[in-house]
N, C-alpha and C positions, 0 to 999 in steps of 0.2 A: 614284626616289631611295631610296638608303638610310640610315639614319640608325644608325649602331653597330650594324650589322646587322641591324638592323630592318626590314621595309618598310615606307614611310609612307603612313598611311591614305590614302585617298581626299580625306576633304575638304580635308585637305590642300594636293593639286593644285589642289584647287578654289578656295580659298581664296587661292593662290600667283598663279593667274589672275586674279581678279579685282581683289586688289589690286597685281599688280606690272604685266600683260600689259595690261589691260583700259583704264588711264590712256593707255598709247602710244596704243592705239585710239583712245580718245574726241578725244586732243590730235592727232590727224590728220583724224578726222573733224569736228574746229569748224574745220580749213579751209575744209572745203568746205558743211558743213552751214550756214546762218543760220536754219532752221524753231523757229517758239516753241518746242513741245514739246522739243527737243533742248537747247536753252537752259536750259529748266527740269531737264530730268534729269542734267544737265552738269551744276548747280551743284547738285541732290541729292546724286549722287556725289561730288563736290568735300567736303558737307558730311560726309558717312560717311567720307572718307578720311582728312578735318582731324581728325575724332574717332580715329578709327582712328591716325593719328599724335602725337594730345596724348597720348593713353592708353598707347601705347609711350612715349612719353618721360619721361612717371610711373612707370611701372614699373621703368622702369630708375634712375630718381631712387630708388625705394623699394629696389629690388633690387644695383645693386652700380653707387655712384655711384664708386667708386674708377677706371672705365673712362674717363676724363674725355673721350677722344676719341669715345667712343662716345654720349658727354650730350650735346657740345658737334652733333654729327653731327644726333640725334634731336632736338635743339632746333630747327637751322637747317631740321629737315625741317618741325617742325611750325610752324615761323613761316611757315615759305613755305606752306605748306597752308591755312593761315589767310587767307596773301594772296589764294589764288587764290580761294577761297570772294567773298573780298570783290569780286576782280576780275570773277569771273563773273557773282555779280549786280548788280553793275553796267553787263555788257556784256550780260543780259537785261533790265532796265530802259532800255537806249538801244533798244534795237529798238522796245521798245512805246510808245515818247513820238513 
């Protein structure tokens, strides 16, 4: 990808994968997967990605709150990030009871 004629770094891609690519992943793989370990790193990631979404929706609250559609978008991402965090471990703690 270019960006104003620029090419975009590496990490970039890297970064582009693991949080945009790497969720379809995991949210295919808790169909089939129930093993603890996977439970637990599910809702690791869950909690890196809720941060990773409150922290976009600050910055843009700091940065140009005038986009409203764009606050209203990044807020409904981070609440839901939020949920799934909570959902997850609570669907790691029913396995182990």
């Amino acid at each position: 990808t270019k960006e104003l004629g620029k090419a975009m770094p590496a990490m970039f891609h890297v970064i582009y994968i693991v949080a945009m690519i790497l969720p379809m992943i995991v949210g295919f793989l808790t169909m089939q997967l129930e093993q603890k370990w996977f439970k637990t790193a599910s809702l690791v990631y869950s909690v890196l990605l809720a941060l990773l979404n409150v922290f976009h929706f600050v910055e843009q609250l700091m940065g140009n709150i005038n986009d409203i559609s764009q606050v209203v978008l990044l807020l409904f991402v981070a609440i839901a990030s939020i949920f799934l965090v909570l959902w997850i471990n609570k669907w790691r703690k029913e396995a182990t009871a």
